[in-house]
C-alpha positions in Angstrom: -63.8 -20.9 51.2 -62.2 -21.5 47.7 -58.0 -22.2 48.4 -55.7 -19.9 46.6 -54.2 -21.1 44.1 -50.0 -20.8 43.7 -48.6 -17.6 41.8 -48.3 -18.3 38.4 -44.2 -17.5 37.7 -43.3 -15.1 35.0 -39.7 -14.2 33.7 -38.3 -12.3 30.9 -34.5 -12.9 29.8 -32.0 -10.0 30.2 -32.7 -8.5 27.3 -36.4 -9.0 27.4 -36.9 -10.8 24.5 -38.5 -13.8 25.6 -40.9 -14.2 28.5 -41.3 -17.8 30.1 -44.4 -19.0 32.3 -44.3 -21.3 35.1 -47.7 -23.1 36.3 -47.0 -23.9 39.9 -48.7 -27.8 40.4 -52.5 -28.2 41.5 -54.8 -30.4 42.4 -56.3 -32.9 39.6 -59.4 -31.1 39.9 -58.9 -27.7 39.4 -57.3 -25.7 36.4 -55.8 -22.5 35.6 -57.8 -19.8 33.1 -56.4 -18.4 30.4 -57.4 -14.9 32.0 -55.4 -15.9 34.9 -52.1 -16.1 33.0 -53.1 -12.9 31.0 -53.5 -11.3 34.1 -49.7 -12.8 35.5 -48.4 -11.5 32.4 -49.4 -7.9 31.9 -48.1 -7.5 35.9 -44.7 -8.3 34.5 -46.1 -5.9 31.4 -45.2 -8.5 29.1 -47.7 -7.5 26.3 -45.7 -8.2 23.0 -45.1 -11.4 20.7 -47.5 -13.7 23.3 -47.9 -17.1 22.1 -51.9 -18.3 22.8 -51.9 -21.5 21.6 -48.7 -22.0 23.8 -51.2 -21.0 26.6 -54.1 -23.0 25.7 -51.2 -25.9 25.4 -49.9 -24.9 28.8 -53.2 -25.3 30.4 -55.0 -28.4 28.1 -52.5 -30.8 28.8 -51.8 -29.4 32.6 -48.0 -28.3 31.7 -47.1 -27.5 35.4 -43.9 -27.0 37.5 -41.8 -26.1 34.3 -41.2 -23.0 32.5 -42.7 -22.6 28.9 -41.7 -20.2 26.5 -45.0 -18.2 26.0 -43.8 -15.2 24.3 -41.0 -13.4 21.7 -39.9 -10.2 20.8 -39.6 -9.3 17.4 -35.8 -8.6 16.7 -33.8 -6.0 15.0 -32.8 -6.5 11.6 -30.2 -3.9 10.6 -29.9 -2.2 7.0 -27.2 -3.0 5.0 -25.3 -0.3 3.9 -24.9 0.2 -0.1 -21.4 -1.2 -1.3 -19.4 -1.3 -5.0 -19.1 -4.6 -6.3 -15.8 -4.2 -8.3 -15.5 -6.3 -11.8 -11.4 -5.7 -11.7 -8.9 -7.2 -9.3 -8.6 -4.3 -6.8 -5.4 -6.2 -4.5 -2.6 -6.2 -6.4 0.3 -7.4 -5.4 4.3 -6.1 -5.5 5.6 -9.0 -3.9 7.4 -12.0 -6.4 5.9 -15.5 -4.9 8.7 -18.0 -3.6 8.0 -21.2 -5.0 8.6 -24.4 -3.0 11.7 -25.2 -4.4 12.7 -21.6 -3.3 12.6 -19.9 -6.2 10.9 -17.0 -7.0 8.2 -16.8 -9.3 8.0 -12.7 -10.7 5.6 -13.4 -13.2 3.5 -13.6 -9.6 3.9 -9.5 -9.9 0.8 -7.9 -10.2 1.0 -4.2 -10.3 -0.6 -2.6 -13.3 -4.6 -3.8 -13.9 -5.6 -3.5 -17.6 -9.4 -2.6 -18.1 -10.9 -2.5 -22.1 -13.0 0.0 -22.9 -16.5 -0.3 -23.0 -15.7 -2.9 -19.6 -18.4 -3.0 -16.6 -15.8 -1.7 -13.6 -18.3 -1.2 -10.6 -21.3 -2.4 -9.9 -23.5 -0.3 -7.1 -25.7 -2.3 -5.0 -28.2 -0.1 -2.8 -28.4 0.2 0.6 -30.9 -1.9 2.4 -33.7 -0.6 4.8 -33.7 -2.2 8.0 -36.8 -4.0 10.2 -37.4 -2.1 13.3 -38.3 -4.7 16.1 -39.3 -4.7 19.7 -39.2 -5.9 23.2 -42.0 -9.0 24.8 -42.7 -5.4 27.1 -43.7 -3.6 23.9 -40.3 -1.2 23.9 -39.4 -0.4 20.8 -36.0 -1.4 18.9 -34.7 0.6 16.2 -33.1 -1.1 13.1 -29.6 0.9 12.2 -30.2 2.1 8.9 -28.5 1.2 5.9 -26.2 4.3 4.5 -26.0 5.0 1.0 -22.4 5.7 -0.6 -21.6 8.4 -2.8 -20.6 8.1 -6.5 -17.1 7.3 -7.4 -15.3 10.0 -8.8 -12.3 10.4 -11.0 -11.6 9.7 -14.8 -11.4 7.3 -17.6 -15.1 5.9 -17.1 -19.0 6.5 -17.4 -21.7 5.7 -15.3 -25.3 5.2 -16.2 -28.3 7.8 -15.2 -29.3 6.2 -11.9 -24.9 5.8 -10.6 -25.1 1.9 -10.4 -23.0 0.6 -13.5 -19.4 2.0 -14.1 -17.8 1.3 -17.5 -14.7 2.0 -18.9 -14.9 4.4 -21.7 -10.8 3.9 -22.8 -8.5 1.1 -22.6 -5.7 1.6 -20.0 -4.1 1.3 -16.7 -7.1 1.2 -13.6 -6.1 2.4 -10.4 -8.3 2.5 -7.3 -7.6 5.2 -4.2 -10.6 4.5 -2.0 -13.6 6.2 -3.9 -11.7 7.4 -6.6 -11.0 5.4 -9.4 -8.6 6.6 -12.9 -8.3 5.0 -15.9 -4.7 6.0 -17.1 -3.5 5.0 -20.3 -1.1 2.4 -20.7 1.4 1.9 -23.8 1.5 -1.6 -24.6 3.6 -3.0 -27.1 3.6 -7.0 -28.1 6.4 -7.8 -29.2 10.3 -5.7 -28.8 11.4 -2.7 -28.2 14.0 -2.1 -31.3 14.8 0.3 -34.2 11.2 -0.8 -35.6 9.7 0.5 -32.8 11.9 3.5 -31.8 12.5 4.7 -28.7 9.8 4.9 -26.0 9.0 8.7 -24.2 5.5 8.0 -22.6 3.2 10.1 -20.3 1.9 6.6 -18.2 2.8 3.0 -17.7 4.2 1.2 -20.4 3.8 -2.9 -20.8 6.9 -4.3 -23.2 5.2 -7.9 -24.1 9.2 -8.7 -25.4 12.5 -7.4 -24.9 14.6 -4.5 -25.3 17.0 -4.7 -27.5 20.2 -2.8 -27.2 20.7 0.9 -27.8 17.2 1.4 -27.1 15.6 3.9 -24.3 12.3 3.9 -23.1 10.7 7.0 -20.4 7.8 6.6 -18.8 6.2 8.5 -15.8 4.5 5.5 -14.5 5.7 1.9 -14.5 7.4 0.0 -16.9 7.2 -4.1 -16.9 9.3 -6.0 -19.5 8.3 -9.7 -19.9 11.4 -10.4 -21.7 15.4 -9.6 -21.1 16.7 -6.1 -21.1 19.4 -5.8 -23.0 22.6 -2.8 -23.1 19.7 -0.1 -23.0 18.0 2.8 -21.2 15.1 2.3 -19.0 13.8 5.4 -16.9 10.5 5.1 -14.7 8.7 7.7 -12.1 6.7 4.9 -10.8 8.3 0.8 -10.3 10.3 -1.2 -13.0 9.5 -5.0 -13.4 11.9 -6.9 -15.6 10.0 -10.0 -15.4 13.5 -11.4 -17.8 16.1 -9.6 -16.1 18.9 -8.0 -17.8 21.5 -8.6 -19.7 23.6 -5.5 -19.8 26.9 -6.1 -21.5 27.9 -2.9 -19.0 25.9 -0.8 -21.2 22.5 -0.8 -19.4 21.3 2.3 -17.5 18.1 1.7 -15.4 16.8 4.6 -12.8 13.0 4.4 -11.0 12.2 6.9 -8.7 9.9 3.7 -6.9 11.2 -0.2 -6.8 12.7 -2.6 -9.0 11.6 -5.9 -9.2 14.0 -7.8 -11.0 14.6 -12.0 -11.8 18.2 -11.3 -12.6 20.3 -8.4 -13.0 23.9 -8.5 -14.8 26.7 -6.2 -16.1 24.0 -2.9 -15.6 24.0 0.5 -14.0 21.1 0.7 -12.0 19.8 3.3 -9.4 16.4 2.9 -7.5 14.8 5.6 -4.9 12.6 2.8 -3.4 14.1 -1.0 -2.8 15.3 -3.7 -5.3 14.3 -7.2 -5.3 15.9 -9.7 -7.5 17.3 -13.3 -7.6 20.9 -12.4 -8.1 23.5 -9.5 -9.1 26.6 -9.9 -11.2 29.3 -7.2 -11.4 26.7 -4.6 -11.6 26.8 -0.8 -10.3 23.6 -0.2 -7.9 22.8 2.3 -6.2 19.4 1.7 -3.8 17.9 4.6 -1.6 16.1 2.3 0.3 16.6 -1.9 1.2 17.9 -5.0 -1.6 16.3 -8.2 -0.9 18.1 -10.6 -2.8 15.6 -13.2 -2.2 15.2 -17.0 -3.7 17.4 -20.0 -3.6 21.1 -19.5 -4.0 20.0 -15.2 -4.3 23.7 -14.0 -4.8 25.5 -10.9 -5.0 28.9 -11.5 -7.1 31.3 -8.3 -8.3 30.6 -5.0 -8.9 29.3 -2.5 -6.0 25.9 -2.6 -4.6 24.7 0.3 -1.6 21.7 -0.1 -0.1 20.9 2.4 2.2 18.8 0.7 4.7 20.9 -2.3 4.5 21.1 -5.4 2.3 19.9 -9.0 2.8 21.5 -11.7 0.3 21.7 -15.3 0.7 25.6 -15.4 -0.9 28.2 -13.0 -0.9 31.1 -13.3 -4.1 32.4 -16.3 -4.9 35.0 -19.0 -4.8 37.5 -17.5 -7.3 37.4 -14.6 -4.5 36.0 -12.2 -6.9 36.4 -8.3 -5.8 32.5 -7.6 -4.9 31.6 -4.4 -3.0 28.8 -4.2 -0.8 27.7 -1.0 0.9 25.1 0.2 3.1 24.2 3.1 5.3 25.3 6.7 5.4 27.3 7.2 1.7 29.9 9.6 1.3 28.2 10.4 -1.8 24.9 11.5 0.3 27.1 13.9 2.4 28.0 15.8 -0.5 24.9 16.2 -2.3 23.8 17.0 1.2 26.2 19.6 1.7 26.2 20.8 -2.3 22.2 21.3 -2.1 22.7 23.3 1.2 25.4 25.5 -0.3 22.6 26.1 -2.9 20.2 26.5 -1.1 21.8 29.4 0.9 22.9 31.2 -2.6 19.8 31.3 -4.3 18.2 32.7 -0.9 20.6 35.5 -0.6 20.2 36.2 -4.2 16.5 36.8 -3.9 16.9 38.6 -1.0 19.1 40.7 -3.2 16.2 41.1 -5.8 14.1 42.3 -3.6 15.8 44.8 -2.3 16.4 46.1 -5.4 12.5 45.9 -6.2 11.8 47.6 -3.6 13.9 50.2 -4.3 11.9 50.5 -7.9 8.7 51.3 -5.8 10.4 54.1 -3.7 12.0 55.2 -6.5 8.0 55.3 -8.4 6.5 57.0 -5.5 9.2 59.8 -5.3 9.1 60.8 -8.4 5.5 59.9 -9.4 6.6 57.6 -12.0 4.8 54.2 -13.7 7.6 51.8 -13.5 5.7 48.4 -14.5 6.9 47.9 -17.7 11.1 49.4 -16.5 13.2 46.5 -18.8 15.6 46.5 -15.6 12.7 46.0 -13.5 11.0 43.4 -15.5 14.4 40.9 -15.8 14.6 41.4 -12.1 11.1 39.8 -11.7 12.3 37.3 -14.3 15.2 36.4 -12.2 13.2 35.9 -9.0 11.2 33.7 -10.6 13.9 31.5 -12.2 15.6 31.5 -8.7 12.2 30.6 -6.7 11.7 27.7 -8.9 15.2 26.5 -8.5 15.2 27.1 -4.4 12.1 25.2 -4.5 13.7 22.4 -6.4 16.6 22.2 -4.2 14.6 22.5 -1.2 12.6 19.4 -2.1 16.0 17.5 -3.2 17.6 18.5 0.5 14.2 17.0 2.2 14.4 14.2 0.0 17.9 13.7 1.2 18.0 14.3 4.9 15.1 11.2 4.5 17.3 9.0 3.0 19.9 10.0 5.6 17.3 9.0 8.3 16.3 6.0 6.8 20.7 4.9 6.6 20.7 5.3 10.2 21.3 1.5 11.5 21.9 0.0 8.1 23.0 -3.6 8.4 24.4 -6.3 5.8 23.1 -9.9 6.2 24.2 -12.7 4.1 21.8 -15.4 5.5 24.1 -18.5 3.7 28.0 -17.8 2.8 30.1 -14.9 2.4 33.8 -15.6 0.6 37.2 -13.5 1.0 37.3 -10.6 -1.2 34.3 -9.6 -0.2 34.3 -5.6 1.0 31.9 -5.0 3.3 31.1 -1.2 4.1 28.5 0.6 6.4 28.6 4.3 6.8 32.6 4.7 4.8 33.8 2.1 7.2 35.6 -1.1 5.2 35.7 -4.2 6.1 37.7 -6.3 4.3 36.4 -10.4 4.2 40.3 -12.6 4.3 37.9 -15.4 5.2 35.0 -18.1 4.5 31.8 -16.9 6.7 28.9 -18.4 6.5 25.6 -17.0 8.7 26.6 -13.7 9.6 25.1 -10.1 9.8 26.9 -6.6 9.4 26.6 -3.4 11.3 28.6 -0.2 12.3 29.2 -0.5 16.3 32.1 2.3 17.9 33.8 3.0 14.6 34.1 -0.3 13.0 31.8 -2.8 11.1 31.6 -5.5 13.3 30.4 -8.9 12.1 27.8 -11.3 14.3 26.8 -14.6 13.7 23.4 -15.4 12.8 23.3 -19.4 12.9 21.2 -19.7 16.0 18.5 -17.0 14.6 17.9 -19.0 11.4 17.6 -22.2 13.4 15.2 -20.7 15.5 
């Protein structure tokens, strides 16, 4: 009677994409058939991917006690999903670079993106299909399909018939919010802003390529970057200001953003930001800042005048050695109280007024009804409408200011000074109304209003660590 041969070994890995063989050892003499390890596999219903001349191998040159890869699945390959290939720089960048000698480079600002017209802005590349694949037992794997992305919407460009090129079909200012891309126009003008040029009321960003010269103004709604100085002159932004010169303002210049204001220097100027300020030094300047001052970059210094921050200020030097009278405020601002309290006052008028209204409106329907009368075009009725709608717009305004207010308010809470080098006697440091009057030399400390008084810590130890 024949001897029974050893069972032949089959394993699949954990995810069953390979299957592995093992020949158990036999006599010189004998051999195994290829039927035999057919028959060894499709027990363990491996049935996919089987490698026959790894079998013939297996049993021509007697491969026995060891495990031989005898079969593979076919993997997935996913679809990749259709994607915009952008020919504009889509990260800009707010932040000045600090150079390694410390100082700051704002040139480095990066916050308006000029595209030409007739300039490729997108490119679409299609989604691709996936390779379904499957298992050494014959299960089947599904690819993931690659998904398809819809046009980009918005203005300032065309795209060709089939939605894969986008080009620019004006010149201006390109601004990307996720799938929606405008092309806004952008007033640029090489050279200064003087009497030549007039001054500048603009609907968008405008891009001053020299400087402006005193006496002049310039509005825009967007930005406004100036590679030169800023002289005695007017400067009004709804979006950031980025005097890449700084300004000169022979207490003359009057500069407001309802954003930030990103500045190299700033001297003898008015200036009021919503957002925060960041500049390499301040000299006897008025600023008022809604939100934090970073004076940032080797030897960044605050020196006379009277700077608030309400989220708090961080300066590397704090007036000077001739102990010049410099005010620096932060935190909860008188001045914020009563607009506070003046808007609310306002507020509660102009809602008792049109309460008022439309009462008496009312009355103008009764009064119809009774008597059957057609009271639409009543003069007295019609400037009562016209008076609910001035007051309605003007509640609405002041509604919006008091929000924008009790924000700021929110935002003072905590405020703190730091002056990360020195600080020098008459130096006034105040945090919500509360002086603090500087009779000596600090250097390292940090500011903040604890039980009724600003209180001063040090801060060596921090910048060590």
């Amino acid at each position: 009677m024949e001897e029974k041969k050893r069972e032949i070994i089959v394993r699949t890995s954990y995810d069953e994409m390979e299957a592995f063989v093992m020949l158990p050892v036999i006599p010189f003499d004998e051999s195994y058939t290829k039927d035999e390890i057919y028959a060894a596999l499709e027990a363990k219903r491996v049935s996919s991917g089987v490698d026959d001349a790894c079998i013939d191998r297996m049993i021509s040159e007697r491969i026995f006690g060891r495990e031989c890869l005898v079969a593979k699945g076919v993997p997935v390959v996913d679809g990749k999903d259709g994607y915009y290939e952008f020919q504009f720089n889509t990260d800009l960048s707010a932040k000045p670079k600090v150079r390694a000698d410390g100082s700051v480079d704002y040139w480095s600002i990066h916050v308006v993106e000029i595209v030409e017209e007739g300039q490729v802005i997108a490119i679409y590349h299609d989604p691709v299909d996936g390779k379904n694949g499957c298992t050494v037992t014959g299960k089947p794997l599904n690819a993931k399909r690659g998904r398809p992305l819809p046009p980009l919407t918005g203005r300032g460009f065309d795209r060709s018939e089939d939605n894969h090129v986008y080009t620019a079909n004006t010149t201006g200012k390109i601004e990307k919010n996720e799938s929606r891309i405008m092309i806004l126009e952008v007033y640029e003008i090489f050279g200064n802003v003087d009497m030549k040029t007039g001054n500048v009321d603009f609907r968008g960003d405008v891009i001053v390529h020299g400087n402006v010269t005193p006496g002049m103004k310039i509005h825009a709604t967007g930005t406004i970057t100036v590679d030169g100085t800023v002289e005695a002159c007017t400067l009004e932004a709804g979006k950031d200001i980025i005097l890449r010169g700084g300004v000169l303002g022979a207490n003359r210049a009057v500069i407001k953003t309802k954003a930030n204001l990103y500045a190299k220097f700033m001297e003898y100027a008015t200036i009021e930001a919503n957002g925060s300020i960041e500049a390499s030094s301040a000299l006897d300047c008025m600023i008022t800042c809604y939100d934090r001052i970073y004076m940032s970059g080797k030897k960044a210094n605050i020196i006379g005048g009277v700077v608030y921050a309400a989220k708090g200020i961080e300066v590397d030097c704090c007036g000077n050695e001739t102990e010049l009278k410099t005010r620096v405020e932060a935190g909860v601002h008188r001045t914020l109280l009563k607009q506070l309290y003046d808007l609310q006052e306002q507020v509660n008028e102009d809602t008792q007024i049109i309460e008022k209204i439309n009462f008496g409106l009312q009355q103008f329907e009764e009064m119809a009804k009774e008597k059957n009368m057609d009271v639409k075009n009543d003069e007295r009725r019609l400037a009562l409408l016209r008076a609910r709608i001035m007051r309605q717009a003007q509640l609405a305004t002041s509604t919006d200011k008091v929000k924008q207010l009790n924000e700021i308010m929110e935002r003072a809470k905590g405020a703190k000074i730091r002056v990360i080098h020195e600080i020098f006697p008459g130096v006034s440091v105040v945090i919500d109304d509360i002086v603090l009057n500087m009779k000596d030399y600090q250097e390292s400390v940090e500011f903040e209003e604890n039980a009724g008084k600003v209180r001063m810590f040090s801060i060596k130890d921090e910048l060590v660590g």
